[in-house]
N, C-alpha and C positions, 0 to 999 in steps of 0.2 A: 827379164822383167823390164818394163818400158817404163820408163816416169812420167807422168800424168799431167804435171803443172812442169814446165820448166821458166825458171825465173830468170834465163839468161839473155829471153827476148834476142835472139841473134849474135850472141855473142863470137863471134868466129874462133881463134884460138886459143889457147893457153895465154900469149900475149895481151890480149884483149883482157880475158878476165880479169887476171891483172891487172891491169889500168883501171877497170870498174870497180875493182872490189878495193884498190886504191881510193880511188874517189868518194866509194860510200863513206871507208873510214875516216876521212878529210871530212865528208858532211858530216858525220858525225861528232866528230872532235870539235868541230867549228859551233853546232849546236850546243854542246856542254859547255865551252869554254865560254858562250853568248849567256847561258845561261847565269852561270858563275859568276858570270860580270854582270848579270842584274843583280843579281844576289849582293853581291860585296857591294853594289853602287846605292844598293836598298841600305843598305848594314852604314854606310856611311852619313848616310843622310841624318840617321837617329842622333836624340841626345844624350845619351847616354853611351855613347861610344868608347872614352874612355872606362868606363865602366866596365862593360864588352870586353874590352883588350885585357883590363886587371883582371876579371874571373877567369877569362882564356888561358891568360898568364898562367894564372896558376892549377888551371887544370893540368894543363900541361908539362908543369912542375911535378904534378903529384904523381901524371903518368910517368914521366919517367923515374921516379923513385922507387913506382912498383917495378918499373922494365927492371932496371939497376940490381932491385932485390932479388927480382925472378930468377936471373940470368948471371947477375955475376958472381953471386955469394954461391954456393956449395951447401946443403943443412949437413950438421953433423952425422957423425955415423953413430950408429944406432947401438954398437957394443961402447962406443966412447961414452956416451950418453947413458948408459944403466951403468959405466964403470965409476961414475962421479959422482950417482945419487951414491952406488955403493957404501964409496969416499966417507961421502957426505953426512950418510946414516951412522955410520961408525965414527965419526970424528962429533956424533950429538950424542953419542952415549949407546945408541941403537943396539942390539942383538948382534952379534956377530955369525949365529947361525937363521938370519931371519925368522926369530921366534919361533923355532922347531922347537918343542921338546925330546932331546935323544937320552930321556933317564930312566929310559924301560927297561924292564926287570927281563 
């Protein structure tokens, strides 16, 4: 099957390509990073800048306390956890057969 459009406009080897497709990525990185910097140079200008930076602050506070929770902590296990309501219920007076009545005839 023959390709139809080829985008490499004379590209001659493997080496070549390479350098091109180097390049584009360089134009590309160069435009976002131009970009960014209007952006941050827009952000700077405002007054309420410090403002800006306190809510960030603390966005970013909060994010990492869900990351911290997500990932560091372990949730209990799930037999540990009905063995302490168990506990729990019998140390309140609770039924010790969970409210079964077993006085059948």
């Amino acid at each position: 099957m023959e390709r139809t459009t080829d985008t490499r406009e004379g590209a001659g080897g493997p080496g070549e390509q390479a350098v091109l497709l180097a390049a584009g990525l360089a134009d590309l990185a160069v435009t976002t990073v131009g970009t960014a910097f209007t952006s941050v140079r827009g952000l700077l200008r405002r007054s309420d800048t410090a403002e800006l930076a306190a809510g960030a602050e603390q966005d970013l506070i909060a994010r990492g306390r869900l990351a911290l929770d997500r990932y560091a902590t372990a949730p209990p296990a799930h037999l540990e956890v009905l063995a302490r309501q168990v506990i729990a219920q019998r140390a309140d007076g609770g039924d010790s057969d969970g409210g079964r009545d077993d006085d059948r005839a």
